[in-house]
C-alpha positions, -999 to +999 in steps of 0.1 A: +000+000+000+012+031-006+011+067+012-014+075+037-036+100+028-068+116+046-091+142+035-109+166+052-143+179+030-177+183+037-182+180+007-200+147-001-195+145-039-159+162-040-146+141-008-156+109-028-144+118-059-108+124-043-110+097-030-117+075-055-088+098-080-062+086-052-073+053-044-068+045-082-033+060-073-019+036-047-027+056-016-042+046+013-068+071+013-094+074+042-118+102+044-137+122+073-166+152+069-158+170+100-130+178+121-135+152+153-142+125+120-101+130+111-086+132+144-102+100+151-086+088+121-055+100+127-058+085+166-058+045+149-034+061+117-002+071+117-005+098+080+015+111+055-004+136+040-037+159+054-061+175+027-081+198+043-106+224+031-112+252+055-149+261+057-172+238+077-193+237+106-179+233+141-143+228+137-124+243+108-101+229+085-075+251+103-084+246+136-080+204+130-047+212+114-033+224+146-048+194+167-033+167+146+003+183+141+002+180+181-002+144+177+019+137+141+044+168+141+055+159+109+022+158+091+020+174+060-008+195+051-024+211+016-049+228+020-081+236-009-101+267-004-130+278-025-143+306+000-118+308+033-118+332+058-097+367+052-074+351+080-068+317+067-039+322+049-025+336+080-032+306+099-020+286+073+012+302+072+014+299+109+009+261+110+035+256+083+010+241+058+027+229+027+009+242+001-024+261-006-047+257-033-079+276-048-108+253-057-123+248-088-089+228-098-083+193-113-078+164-095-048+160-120-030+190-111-035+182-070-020+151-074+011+167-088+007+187-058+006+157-033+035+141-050+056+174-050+052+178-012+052+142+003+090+145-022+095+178-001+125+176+008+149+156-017+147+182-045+157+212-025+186+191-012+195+186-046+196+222-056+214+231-023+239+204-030+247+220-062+252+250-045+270+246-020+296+229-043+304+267-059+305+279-026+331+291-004+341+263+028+327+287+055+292+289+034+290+249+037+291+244+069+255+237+085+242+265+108+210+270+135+192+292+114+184+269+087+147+254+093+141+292+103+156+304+066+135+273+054+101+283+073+107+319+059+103+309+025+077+282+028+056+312+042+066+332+014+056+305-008+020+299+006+015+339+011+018+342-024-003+307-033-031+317-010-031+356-028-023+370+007+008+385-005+003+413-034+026+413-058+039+449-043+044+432-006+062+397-017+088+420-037+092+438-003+095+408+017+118+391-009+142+424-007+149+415+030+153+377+023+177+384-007+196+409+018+196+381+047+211+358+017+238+382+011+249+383+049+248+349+059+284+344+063+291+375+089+254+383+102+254+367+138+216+371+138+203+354+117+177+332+140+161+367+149+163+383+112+142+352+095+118+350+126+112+389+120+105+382+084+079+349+092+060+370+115+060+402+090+044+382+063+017+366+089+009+398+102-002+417+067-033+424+063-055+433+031-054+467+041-015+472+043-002+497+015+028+489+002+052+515-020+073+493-044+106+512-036+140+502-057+161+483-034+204+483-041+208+450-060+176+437-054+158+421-079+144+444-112+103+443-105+097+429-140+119+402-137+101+396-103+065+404-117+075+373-140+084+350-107+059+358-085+031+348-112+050+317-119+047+309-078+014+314-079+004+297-108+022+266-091+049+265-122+077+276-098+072+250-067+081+257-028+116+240-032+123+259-062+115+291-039+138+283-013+172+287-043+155+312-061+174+338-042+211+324-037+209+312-072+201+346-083+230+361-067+251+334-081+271+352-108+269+344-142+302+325-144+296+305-111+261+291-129+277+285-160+298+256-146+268+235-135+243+232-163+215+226-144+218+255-120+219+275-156+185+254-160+168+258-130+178+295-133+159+300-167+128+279-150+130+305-121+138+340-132+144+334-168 
């Protein structure tokens, strides 16, 4: 048998119908209408994946989220949305859900989803590896503000996907996490610098006005205009997020000796 999967929808005719689209995909796919339905499910399961959609009566989406992550820390999460809440994509963010997506959407392109994010992981090692073979010694060695530097760009990555980040405020936030890139070998606070920028982009609220401002080596807004879309339309995924920005401070000659940095470049920023 293969993964183990549960959804969360209240949603009769959709719950069934994703279930049946996964079953026919090797998962172990059980289902639940409510939110005490899953965590009994998860009480006799041990899962690999939670689908969740947000509205529903009694306990939310959200809210069941954050009571089976107590239980299975390492539980990932996507969560499909037709009409959420103005704060759900905070919360999301907040409980480090892996991806967000906007119903209607085919049950071809969620299961790309699903395997992109139970593969979390593996890809973004790949990319680092290559990285970190064009690096300097001193910018290999592993260091304690990682998972935060990782968390910072997962929230990026579901701001944008749930359209709680604007175009004008993910260039902003990217500006600071392109300039926490930059400093990594000699900043001795970094732990506190990511943490500021995770709890920046939960904070933001539709009514926050942002001023696109020109920042010194920061990234030309059409070039960014051209990533951001990509992230939200899914074609740039959360593990290409977290290289976009040392890869784009990567000089020319540096990406020109690994071919598929030059690649992943032209997928990213190209």
């Amino acid at each position: 048998m293969g993964k183990t999967l549960l959804i969360l929808e209240d949603d009769d005719a959709l719950r069934k119908l994703l279930a049946k689209f996964f079953t026919t995909q090797s998962f172990d796919v059980h289902e639940a209408r409510s939110g005490p339905e899953a965590i009994a499910v998860a009480s006799r399961k041990n899962l690999d994946l939670f689908l969740t959609d947000v509205r529903m009566e009694g306990m939310d989406g959200l809210e069941c989220l954050a009571a089976l992550r107590q239980a299975q820390p390492g539980l990932r999460s996507i969560v499909m949305t037709g009409y959420a809440s103005q704060d759900a994509p905070t919360r999301a963010m907040r409980l480090g859900a892996d991806d967000y997506i906007h119903k209607p959407f085919q049950v071809r392109q969620l299961l790309v989803i699903v395997k992109r994010v139970l593969e979390k992981g593996r890809e973004k090692e790949s990319y680092f590896g290559m990285l970190r073979g064009l690096l300097s010694p001193s910018a290999r060695v592993e260091r304690p503000w990682e998972e935060l530097r990782d968390l910072s760009y997962q929230s990026f990555y579901v701001g944008v996907r749930s359209r709680k980040l604007g175009r004008e405020e993910a260039l902003s936030i990217w500006d600071e996490l392109e300039k926490l890139v930059r400093e990594e070998v000699g900043h001795l606070d970094l732990v506190q610098a990511y943490q500021c920028q995770i709890d920046r982009m939960a904070a933001l609220s539709k009514s926050d006005m942002f001023v696109p401002r020109p920042s010194p080596g920061g990234v030309e807004p059409e070039r960014f205009a051209r990533f951001y879309q990509r992230v939200r339309d899914g074609v740039v995924n959360q593990e290409q997020v977290a290289v976009a920005a040392p890869l784009r401070l990567l000089s020319e000659q540096n990406r020109s000796q690994a071919p598929r940095l030059e690649e992943l470049y032209a997928h990213i920023w190209g």
